[in-house]
VEXRO-321157 format. One record per atom (N, C-alpha, C): z, y, x; residue number from 0. Coordinates in nm, 4 decimals, padded with zeros to 6 digits. Atoms other than C-alpha are relative to their C-alpha. Layout:
<selos>
@pz = Z&py = Y&px = X&pos = NUM
...
</selos>
This chain:
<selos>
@pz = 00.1001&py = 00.0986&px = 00.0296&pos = 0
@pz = 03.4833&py = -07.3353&px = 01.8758&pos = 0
@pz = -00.0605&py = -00.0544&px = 00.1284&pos = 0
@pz = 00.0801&py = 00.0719&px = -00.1712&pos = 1
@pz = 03.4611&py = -07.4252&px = 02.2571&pos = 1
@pz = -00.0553&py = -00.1641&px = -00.0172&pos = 1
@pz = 00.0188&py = 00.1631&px = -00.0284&pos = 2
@pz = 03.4485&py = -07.8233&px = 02.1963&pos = 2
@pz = -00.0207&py = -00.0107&px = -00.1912&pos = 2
@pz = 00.0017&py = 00.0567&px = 00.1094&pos = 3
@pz = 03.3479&py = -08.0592&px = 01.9360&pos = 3
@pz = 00.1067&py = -00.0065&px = -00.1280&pos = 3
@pz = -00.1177&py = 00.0230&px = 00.0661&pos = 4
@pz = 03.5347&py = -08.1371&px = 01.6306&pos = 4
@pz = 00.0383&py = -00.1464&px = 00.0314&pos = 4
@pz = -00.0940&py = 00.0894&px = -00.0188&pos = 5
@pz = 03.7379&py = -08.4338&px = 01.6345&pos = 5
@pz = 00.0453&py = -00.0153&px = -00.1530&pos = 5
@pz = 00.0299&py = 00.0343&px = 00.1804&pos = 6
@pz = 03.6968&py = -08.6065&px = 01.2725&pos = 6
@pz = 00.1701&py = -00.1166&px = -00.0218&pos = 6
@pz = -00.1344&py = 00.0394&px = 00.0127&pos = 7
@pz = 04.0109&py = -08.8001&px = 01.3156&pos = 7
@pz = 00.0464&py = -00.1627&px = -00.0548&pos = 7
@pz = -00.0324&py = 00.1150&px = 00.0358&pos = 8
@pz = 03.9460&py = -09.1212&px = 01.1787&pos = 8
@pz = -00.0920&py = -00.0254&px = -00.1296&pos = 8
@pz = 00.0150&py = 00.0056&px = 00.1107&pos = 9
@pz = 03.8193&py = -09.0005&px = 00.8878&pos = 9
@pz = -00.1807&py = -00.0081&px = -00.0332&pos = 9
@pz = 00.0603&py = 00.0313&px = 00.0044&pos = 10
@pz = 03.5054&py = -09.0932&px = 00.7221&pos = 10
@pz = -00.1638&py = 00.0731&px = 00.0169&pos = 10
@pz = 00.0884&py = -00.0651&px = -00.0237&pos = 11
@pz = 03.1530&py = -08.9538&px = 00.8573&pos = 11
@pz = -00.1411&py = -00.0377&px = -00.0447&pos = 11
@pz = 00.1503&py = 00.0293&px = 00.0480&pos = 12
@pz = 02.7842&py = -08.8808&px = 00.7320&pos = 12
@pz = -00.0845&py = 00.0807&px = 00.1062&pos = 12
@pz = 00.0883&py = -00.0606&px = -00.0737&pos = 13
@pz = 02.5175&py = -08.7451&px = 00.9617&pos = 13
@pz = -00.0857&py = 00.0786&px = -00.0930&pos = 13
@pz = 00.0577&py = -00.0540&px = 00.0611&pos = 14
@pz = 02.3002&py = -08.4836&px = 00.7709&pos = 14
@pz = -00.0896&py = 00.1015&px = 00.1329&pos = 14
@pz = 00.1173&py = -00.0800&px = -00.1126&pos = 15
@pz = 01.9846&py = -08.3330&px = 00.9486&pos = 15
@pz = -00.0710&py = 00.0786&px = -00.1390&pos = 15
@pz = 00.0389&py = -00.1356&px = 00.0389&pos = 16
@pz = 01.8369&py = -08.0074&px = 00.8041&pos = 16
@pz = -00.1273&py = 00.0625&px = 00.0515&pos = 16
@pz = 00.1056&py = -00.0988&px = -00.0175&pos = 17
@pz = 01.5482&py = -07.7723&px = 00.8442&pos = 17
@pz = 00.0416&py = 00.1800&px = 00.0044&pos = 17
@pz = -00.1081&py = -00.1266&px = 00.0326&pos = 18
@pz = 01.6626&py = -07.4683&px = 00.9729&pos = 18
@pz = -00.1240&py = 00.0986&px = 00.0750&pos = 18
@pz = 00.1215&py = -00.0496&px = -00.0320&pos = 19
@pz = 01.3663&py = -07.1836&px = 01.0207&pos = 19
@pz = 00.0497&py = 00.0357&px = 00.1540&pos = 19
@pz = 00.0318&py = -00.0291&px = -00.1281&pos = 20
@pz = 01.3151&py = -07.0730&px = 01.3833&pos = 20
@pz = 00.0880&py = 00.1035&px = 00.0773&pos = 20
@pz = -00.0990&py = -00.1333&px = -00.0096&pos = 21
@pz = 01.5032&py = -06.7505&px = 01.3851&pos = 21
@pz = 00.1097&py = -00.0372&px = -00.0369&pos = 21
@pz = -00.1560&py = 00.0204&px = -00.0287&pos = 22
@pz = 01.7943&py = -06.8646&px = 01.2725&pos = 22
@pz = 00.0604&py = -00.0559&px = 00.0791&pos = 22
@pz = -00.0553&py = 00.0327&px = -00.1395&pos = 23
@pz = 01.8547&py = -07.1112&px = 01.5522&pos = 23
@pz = -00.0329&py = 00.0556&px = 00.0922&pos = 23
@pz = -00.0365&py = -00.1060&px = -00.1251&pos = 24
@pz = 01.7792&py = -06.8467&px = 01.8009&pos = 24
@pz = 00.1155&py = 00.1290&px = -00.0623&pos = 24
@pz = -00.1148&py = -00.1101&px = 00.0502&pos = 25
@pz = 02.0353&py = -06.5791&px = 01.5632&pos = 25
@pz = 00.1283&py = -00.0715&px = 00.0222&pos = 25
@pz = -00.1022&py = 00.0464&px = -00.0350&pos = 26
@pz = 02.2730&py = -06.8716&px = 01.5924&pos = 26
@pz = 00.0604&py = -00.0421&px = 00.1635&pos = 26
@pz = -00.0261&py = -00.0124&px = -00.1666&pos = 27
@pz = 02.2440&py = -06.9567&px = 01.9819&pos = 27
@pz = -00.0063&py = 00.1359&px = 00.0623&pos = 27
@pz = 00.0233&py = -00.1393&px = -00.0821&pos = 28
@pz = 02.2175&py = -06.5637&px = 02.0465&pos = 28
@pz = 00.1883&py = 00.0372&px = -00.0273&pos = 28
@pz = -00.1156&py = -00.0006&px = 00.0727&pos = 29
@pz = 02.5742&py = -06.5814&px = 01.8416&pos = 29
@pz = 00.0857&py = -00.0774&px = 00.0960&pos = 29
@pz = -00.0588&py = 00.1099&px = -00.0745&pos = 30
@pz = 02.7263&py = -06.8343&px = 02.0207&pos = 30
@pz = -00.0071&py = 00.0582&px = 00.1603&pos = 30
@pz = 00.0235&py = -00.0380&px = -00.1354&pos = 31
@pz = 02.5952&py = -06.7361&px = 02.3590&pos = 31
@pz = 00.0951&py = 00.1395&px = 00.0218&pos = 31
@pz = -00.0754&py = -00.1125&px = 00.0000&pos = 32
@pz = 02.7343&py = -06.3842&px = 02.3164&pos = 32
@pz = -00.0526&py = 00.0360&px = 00.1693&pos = 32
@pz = 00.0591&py = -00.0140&px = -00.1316&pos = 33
@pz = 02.7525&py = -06.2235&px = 02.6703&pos = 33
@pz = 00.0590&py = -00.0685&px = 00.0432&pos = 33
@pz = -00.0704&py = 00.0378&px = -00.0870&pos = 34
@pz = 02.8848&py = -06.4787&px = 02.8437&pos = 34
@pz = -00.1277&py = -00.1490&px = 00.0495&pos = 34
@pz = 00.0815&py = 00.1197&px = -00.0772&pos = 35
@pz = 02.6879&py = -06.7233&px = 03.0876&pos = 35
@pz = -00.0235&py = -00.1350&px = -00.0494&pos = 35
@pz = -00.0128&py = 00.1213&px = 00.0919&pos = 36
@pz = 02.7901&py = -07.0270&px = 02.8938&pos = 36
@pz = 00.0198&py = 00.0185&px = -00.1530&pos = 36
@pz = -00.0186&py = -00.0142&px = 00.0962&pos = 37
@pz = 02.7807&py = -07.1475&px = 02.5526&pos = 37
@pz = 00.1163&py = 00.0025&px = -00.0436&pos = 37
@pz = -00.1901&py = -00.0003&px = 00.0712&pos = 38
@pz = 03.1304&py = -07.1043&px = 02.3201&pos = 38
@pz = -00.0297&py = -00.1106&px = -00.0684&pos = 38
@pz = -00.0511&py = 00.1370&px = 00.0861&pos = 39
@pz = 03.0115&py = -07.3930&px = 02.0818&pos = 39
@pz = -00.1278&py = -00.0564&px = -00.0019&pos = 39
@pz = 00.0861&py = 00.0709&px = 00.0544&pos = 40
@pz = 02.7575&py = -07.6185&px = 01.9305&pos = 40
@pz = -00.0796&py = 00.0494&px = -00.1093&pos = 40
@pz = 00.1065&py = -00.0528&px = 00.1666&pos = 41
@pz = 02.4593&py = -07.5524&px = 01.6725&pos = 41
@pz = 00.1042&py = -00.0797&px = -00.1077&pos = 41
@pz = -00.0787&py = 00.1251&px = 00.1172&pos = 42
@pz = 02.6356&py = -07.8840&px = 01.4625&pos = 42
@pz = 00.1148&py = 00.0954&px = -00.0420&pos = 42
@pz = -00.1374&py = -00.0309&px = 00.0481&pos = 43
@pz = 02.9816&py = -07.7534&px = 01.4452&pos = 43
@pz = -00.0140&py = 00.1474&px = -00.0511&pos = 43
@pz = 00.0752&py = -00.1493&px = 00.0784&pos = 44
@pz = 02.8344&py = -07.3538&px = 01.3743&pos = 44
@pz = -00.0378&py = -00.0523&px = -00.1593&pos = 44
@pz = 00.0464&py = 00.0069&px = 00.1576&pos = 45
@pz = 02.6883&py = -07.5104&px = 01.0615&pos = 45
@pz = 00.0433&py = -00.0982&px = -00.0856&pos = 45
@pz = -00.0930&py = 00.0587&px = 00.0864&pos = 46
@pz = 02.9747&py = -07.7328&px = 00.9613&pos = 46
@pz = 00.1115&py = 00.0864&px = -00.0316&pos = 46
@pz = -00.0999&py = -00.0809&px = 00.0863&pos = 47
@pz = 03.1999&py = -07.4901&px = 00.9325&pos = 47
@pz = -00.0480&py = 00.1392&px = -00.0356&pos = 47
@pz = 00.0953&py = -00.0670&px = 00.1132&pos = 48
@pz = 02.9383&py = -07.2229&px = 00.7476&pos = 48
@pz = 00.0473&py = -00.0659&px = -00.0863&pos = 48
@pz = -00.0065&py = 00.1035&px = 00.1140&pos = 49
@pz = 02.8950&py = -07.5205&px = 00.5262&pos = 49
@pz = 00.1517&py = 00.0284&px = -00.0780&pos = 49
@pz = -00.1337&py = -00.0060&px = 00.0520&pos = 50
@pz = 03.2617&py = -07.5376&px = 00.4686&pos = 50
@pz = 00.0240&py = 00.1204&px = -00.0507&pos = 50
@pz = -00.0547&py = -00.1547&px = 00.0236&pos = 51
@pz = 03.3203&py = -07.1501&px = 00.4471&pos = 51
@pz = -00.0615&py = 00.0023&px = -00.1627&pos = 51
@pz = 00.0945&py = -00.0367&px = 00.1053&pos = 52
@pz = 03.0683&py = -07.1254&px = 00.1891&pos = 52
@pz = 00.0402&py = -00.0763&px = -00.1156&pos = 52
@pz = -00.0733&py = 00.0633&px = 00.1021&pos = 53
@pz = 03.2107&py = -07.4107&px = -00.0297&pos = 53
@pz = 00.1527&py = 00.0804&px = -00.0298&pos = 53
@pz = -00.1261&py = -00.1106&px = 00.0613&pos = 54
@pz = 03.5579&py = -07.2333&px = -00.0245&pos = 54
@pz = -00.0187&py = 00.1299&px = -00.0677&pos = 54
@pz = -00.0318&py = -00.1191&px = 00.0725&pos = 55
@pz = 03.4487&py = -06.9291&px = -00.1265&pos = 55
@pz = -00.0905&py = -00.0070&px = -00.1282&pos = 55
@pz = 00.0690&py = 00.0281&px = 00.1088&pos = 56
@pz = 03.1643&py = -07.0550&px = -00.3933&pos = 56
@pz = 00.0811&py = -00.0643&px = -00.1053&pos = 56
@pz = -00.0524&py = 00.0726&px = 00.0773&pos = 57
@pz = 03.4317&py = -07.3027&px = -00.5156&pos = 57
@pz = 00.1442&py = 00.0087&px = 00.0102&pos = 57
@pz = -00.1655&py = -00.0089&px = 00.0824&pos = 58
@pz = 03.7786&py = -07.2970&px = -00.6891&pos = 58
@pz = 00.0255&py = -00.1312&px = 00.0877&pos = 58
@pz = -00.1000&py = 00.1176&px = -00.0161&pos = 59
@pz = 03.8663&py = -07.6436&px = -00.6253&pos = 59
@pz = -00.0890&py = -00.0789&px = 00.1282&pos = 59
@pz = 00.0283&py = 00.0018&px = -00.1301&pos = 60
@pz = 03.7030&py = -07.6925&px = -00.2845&pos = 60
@pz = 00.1205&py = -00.0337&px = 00.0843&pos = 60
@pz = -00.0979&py = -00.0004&px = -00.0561&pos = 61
@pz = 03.9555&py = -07.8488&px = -00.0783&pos = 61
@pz = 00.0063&py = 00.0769&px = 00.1153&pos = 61
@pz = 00.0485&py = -00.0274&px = -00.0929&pos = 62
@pz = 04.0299&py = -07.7032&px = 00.2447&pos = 62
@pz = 00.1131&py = -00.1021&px = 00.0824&pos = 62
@pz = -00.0368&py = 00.0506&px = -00.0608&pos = 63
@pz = 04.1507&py = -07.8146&px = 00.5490&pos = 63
@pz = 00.0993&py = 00.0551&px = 00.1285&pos = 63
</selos>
C-alpha cells in the first residue's frame, strides 16, 4: 500500500467522513509501523477497509 491507487479511468466520488481521534492515530500508528516513513495513506487504509467489509458483509459484492 506504498502509493496511491490508480482508479484507471473509471468513475470517481469523493466521500469525507468523521473518523474519532483515536482511530486516526491507531491508523497512522498502523501504517507507520517501525519504520521512519509512512507505508500508505489514511484515504487508501479506509478504501480498502470499506471494500473488505463489503465482501465479507455481502454475497454479491463485487470484487476486484
Amino acid at each position: 500500500m506504498a502509493t496511491n491507487r490508480m482508479f484507471r479511468g473509471k468513475p470517481i466520488r469523493r466521500l469525507i467522513v468523521s473518523v474519532e481521534m483515536e482511530t486516526v492515530e491507531a491508523i497512522d500508528n498502523y501504517l507507520k509501523g517501525d519504520k521512519p516513513w509512512s507505508m500508505g495513506n489514511r484515504s487508501e487504509f479506509v478504501r480498502l477497509a470499506i471494500e473488505e467489509k463489503l465482501r465479507r458483509d455481502s454475497d454479491d459484492y463485487r470484487t476486484y
